[in-house]
C-alpha positions as CSV (number, residue, x, y, z in Angstrom):
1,X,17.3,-8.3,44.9
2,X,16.8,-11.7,42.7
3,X,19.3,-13.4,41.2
4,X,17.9,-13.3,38.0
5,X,15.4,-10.5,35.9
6,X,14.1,-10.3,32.6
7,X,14.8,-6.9,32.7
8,X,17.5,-4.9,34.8
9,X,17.2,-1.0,33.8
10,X,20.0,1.3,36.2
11,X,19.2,4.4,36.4
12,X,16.1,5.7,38.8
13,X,15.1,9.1,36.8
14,X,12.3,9.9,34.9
15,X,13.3,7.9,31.5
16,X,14.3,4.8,33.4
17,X,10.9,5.1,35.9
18,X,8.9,5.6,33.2
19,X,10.0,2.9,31.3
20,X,9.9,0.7,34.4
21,X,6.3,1.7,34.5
22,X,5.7,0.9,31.0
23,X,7.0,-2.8,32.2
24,X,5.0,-3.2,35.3
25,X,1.9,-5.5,35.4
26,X,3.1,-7.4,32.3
27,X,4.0,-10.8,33.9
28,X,8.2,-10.1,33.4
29,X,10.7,-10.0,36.3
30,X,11.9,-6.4,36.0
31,X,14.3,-4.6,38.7
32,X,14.9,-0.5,38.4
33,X,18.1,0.1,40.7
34,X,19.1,4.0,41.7
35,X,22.3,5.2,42.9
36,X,20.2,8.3,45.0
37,X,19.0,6.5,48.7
38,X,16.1,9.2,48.3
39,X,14.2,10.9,45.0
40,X,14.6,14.8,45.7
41,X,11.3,16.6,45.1
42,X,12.7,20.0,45.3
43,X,14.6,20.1,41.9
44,X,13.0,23.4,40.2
45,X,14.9,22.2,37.0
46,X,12.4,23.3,34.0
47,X,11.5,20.4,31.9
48,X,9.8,21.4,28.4
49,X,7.9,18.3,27.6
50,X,5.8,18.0,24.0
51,X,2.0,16.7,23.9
52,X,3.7,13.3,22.8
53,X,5.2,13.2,26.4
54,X,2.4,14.8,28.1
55,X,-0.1,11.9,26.3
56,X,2.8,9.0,27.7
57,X,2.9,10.5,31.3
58,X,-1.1,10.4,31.0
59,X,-1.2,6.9,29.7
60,X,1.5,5.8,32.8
61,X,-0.9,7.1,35.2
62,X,1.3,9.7,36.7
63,X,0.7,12.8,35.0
64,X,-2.2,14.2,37.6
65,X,0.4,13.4,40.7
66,X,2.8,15.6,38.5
67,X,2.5,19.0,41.1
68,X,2.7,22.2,38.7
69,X,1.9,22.0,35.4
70,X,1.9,24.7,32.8
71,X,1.0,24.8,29.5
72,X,3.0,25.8,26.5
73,X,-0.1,27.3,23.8
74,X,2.2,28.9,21.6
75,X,5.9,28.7,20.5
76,X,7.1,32.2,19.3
77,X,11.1,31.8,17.2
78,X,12.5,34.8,16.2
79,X,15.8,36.4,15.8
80,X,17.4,39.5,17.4
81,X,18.7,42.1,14.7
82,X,16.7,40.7,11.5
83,X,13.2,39.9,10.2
84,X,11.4,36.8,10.1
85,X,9.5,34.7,13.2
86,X,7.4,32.3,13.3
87,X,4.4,31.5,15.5
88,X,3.4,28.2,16.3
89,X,0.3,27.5,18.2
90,X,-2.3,24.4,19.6
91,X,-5.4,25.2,17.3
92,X,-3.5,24.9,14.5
93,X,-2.4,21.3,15.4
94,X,-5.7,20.5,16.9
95,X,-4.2,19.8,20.5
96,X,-5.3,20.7,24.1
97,X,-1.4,22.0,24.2
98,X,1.8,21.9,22.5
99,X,3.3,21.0,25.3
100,X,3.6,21.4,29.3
101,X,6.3,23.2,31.3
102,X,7.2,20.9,34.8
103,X,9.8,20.7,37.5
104,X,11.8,18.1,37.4
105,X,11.9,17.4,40.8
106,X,7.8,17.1,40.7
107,X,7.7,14.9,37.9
108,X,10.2,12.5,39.1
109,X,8.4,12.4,42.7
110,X,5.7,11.3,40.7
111,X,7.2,8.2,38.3
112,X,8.8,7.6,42.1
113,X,5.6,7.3,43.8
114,X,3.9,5.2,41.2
115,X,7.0,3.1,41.4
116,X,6.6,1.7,45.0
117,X,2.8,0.7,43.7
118,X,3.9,-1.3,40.8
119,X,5.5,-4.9,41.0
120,X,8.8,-3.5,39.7
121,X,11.6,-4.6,42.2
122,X,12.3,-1.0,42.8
123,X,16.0,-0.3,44.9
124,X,17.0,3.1,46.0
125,X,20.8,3.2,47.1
126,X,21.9,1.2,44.8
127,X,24.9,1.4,42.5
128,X,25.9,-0.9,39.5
129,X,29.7,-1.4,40.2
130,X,30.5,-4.1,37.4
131,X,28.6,-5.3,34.4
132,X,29.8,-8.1,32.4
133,X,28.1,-9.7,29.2
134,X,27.6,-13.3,28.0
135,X,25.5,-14.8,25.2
136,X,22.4,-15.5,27.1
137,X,22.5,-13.1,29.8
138,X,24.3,-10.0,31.2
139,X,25.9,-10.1,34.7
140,X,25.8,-7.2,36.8
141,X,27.2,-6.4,40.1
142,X,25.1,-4.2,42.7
143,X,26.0,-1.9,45.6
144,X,23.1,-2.5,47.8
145,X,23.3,0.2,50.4
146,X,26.5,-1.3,51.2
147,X,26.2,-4.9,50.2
148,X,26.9,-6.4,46.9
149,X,25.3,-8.1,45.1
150,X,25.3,-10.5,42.0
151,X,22.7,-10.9,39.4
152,X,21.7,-11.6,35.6
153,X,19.3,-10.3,33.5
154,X,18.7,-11.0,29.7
155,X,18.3,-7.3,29.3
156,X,20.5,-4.8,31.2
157,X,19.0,-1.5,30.1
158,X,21.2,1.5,31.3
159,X,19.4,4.6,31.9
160,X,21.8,6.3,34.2
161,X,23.0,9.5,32.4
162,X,26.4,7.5,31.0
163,X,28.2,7.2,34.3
164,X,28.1,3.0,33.3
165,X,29.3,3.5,30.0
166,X,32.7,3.4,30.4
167,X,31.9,-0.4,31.8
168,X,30.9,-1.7,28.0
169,X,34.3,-1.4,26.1
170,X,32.4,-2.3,23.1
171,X,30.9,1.1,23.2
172,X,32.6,4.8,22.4
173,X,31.2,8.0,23.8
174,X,32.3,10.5,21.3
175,X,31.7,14.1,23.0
176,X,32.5,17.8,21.6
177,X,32.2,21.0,23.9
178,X,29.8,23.8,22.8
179,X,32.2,26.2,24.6
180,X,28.9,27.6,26.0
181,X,27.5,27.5,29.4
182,X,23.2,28.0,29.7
183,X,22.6,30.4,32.3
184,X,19.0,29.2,34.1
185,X,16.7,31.5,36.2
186,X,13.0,32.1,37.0
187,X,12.0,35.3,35.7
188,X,9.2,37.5,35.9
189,X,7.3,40.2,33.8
190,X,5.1,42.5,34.3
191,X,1.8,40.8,32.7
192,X,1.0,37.4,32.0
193,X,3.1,34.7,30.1
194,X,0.5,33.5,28.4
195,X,1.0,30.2,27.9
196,X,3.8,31.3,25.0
197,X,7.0,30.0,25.2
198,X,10.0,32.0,23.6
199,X,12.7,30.7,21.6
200,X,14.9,33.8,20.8
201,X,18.0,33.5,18.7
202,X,20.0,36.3,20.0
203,X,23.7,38.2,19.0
204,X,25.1,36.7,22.5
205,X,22.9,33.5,22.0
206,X,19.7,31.6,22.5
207,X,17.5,32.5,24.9
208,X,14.5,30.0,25.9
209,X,11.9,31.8,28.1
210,X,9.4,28.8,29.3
211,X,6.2,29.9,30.7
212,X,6.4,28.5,34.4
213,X,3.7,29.0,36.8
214,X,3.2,33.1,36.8
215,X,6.6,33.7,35.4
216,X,9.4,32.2,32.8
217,X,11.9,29.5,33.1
218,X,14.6,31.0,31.5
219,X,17.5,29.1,29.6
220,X,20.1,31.6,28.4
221,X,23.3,30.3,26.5
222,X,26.3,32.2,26.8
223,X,30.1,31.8,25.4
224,X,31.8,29.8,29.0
225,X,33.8,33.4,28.8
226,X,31.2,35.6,29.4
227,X,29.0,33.5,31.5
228,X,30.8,33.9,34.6
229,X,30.0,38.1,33.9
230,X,26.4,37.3,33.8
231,X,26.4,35.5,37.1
232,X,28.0,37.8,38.6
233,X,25.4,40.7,37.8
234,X,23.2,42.4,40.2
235,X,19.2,41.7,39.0
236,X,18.7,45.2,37.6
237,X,22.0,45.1,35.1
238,X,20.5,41.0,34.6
239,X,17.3,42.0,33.7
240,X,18.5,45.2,31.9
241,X,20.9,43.1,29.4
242,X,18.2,40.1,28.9
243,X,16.0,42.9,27.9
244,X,17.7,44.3,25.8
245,X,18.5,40.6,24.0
246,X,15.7,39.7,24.0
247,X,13.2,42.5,23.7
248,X,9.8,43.8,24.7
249,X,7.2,40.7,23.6
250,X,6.9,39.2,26.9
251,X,6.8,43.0,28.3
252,X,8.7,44.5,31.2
253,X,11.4,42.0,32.8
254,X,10.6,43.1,36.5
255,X,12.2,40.3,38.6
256,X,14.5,37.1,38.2
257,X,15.4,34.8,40.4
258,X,18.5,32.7,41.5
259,X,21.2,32.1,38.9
260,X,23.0,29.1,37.7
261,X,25.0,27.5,35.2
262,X,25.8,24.6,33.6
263,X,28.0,23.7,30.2
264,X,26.7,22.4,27.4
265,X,28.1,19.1,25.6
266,X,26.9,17.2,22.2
267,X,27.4,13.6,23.3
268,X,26.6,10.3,21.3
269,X,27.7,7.0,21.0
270,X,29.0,4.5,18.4
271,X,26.2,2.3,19.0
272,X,22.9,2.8,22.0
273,X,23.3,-0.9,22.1
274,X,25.4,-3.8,23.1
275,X,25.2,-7.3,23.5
276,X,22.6,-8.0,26.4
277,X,22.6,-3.7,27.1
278,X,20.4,-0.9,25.5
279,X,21.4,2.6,26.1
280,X,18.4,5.2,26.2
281,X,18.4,8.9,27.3
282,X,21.4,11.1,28.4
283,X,23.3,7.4,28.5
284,X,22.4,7.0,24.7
285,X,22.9,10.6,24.0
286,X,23.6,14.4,25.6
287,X,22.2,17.6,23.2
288,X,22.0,21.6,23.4
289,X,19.3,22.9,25.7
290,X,17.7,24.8,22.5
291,X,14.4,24.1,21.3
292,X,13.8,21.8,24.6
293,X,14.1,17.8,22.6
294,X,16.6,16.4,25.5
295,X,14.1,15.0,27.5
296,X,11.5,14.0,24.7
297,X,13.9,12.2,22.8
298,X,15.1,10.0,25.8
299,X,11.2,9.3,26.8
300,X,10.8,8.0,23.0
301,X,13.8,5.9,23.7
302,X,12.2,4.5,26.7
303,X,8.7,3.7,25.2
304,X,10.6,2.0,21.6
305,X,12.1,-0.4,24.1
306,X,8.8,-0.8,26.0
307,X,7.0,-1.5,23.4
308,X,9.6,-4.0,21.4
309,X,10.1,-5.7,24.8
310,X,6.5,-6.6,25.3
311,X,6.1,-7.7,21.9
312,X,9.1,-10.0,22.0
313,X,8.8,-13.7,23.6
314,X,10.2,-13.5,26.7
315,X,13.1,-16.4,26.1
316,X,14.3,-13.7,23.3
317,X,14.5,-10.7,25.6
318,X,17.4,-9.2,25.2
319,X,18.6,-11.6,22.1
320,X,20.7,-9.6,19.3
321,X,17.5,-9.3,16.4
322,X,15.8,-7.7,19.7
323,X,18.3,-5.2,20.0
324,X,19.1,-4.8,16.4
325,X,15.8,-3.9,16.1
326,X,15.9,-1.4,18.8
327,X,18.8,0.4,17.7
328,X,17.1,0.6,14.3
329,X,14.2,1.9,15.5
330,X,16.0,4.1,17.3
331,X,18.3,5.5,14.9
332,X,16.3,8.0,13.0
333,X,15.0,9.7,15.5
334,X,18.2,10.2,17.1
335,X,20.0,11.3,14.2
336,X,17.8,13.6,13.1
337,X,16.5,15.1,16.5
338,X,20.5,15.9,17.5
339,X,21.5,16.9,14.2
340,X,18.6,19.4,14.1
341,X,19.4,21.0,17.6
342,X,23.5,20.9,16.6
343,X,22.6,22.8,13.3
344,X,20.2,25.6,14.7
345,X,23.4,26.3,17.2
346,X,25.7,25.9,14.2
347,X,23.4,28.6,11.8
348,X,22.6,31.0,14.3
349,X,25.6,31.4,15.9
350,X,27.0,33.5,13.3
351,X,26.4,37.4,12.2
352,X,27.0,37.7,9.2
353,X,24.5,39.4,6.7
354,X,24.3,37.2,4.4
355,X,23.5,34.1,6.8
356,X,21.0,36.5,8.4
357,X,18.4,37.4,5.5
358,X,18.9,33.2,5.2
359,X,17.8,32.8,8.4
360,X,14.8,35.3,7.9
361,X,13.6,33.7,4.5
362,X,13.7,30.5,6.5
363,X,11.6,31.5,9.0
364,X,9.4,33.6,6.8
365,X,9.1,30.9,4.5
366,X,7.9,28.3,7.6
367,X,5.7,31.0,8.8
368,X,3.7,31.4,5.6
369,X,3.7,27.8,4.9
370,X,0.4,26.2,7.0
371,X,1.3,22.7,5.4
372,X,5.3,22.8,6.4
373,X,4.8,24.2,9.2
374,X,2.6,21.9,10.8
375,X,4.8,19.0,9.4
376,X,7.9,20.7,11.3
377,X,5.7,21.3,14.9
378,X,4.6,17.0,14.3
379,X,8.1,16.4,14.2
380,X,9.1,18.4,17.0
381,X,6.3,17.2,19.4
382,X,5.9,13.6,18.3
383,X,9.3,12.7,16.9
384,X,9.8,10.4,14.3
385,X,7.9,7.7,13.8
């Protein structure tokens, strides 16, 4: 490790790699350190990335390394109990897909390989144990597999999920508990998925079925009281229930997988900047599983500061207009993206008739609309420019 970087960025998974990446070959000193000593390539985690990613990963170079890759044709919303869905589809927006389905773990073996290729002072094993900032530059302390170390950077970009947070004091995390747990599972019907994904806004809650190789990722949210009930079913009451949630579209349920659960937070911060430190994905912000922007958002975070670092002289990296600018740029996007997921929990999570012939206009009205419709799929795939 150097005693000095333009940029440091901690935090090893895919929206710190791939902003590395995005750094690399550009004449700037840049370090990536990761807390892991190794990059797992076994993580079936689903990941539900948007063209807008897919076109990134492409442009990075690491998309065709990226192992299994499926692609998302069609998007299918609809509601359990009531009319109205909505169908939306890659002619319509004039795209080879709307999206991909991945594994995490093959996706980050993938930034992780192109990583030891590039000239970015890549560290594995490595934890950031104290950060302090100054005018000009930010100091950080490193574990280094057991030896620290001591070194400044005009940019220290954290990337690590929040664990460093709590090391800015400038910067609140304010965070508020669904009360939910997602249930996840590989499941399996009995014909093809067809490229479609399923967003299904169910009476016990959303269910996400992600076309995944020959079968579905499946995302199922569930109050944290009942959750621990559909863990603990056997696969035919499992299958039985998710059919009967979320119907016949996809065709017979015939097998699931492995079950596991996880529980669901909203999470932002007073500010994704600070002085010498940008925040960007899950360490700028945590949202609900449903309609799949986590990871998109956090990749658009990454490539914003990409872009405004390379266009910045280098003796300004890192400077306070640079990062007012980022969290600027930033903002919007944010906002809107987390406030959308919090509200589609928020309206569907009540019964009640009159909230559900509103949620069937809506959804009626965005089906029957060509020209809103493909405005709302832009947004969802490319974010807000």
């Amino acid at each position: 490790m150097r005693d000095h970087y333009d940029v440091l960025i901690v935090g090893g998974g895919p929206v710190g790699a791939a902003l590395a990446l995005k750094l690399q070959g550009q004449g700037l000193d840049v370090a990536l350190v990761e807390a892991r000593a190794s990059v797992p390539g076994d993580d079936p985690r689903a990941l539900a990335l948007s063209w807008g990613s897919c076109d990134e990963l492409m442009q990075l170079g690491v998309w065709q390394h990226v192992a299994q890759r499926t692609p998302i044709e069609t998007v299918h919303v609809s509601q359990q109990g009531a009319l109205g869905r909505v169908k939306l589809s890659h002619e319509e927006m004039q795209l080879p897909a709307l999206g991909y389905v991945v594994n995490f773990g093959d996706l980050h073996a993938a930034l992780h390989q192109a990583l030891l290729t590039s000239d970015v002072d890549y560290l594995t094993g490595a934890q950031l144990q104290q950060v302090k900032t100054l005018a000009h530059y930010a100091v950080a302390k490193v574990d280094v597999n057991g030896a620290s170390k001591m070194t400044t950077a005009q940019l220290l970009v954290l990337a690590d999920g929040g664990r460093s947070v709590e090391m800015l004091p400038q910067i609140k995390r304010y965070s508020r508990a669904y009360q939910q747990q997602a249930v996840i599972a590989d499941v399996f019907a009995d014909k093809p998925n067809g490229g479609v994904a399923y967003e299904r806004f169910s009476q016990s809650g959303p269910i996400a079925m992600l076309p995944r190789g020959e079968g579905f990722a499946l995302v199922w949210t569930q109050t944290e009281a009942n959750a621990p009930t559909v863990l603990a079913w056997d696969d035919a009451t499992f299958l039985q229930q998710l059919q009967q949630a979320f119907g016949d579209r996809a065709g017979k349920l015939v097998k699931v997988g492995p079950r596991s659960a996880f529980p669901l937070y909203l999470r932002q911060l007073n500010n994704n900047v600070a002085q010498r430190v940008a925040l960007i994905g899950n360490a700028a912000q945590a949202l609900h599983p449903v309609a799949g922007q986590g990871f998109n958002l956090g990749l658009r975070d990454a490539l914003d500061l990409a872009k405004l670092i390379l266009t910045t002289p280098r003796p300004r990296i890192g400077d306070a207009a640079m990062l007012q600018q980022f969290s600027q740029r930033r903002r919007l996007d944010a906002n809107l993206t987390v406030g959308f997921t919090d509200l589609l929990i928020q309206v569907f999570d009540e019964h009640p008739t009159w909230l559900q012939l509103t949620r069937s206009v809506g959804l009626l009205a965005l089906d029957l609309l060509p020209g809103v419709r493909r405005f709302f799929t832009n947004r969802m795939i490319f974010g807000t420019k």
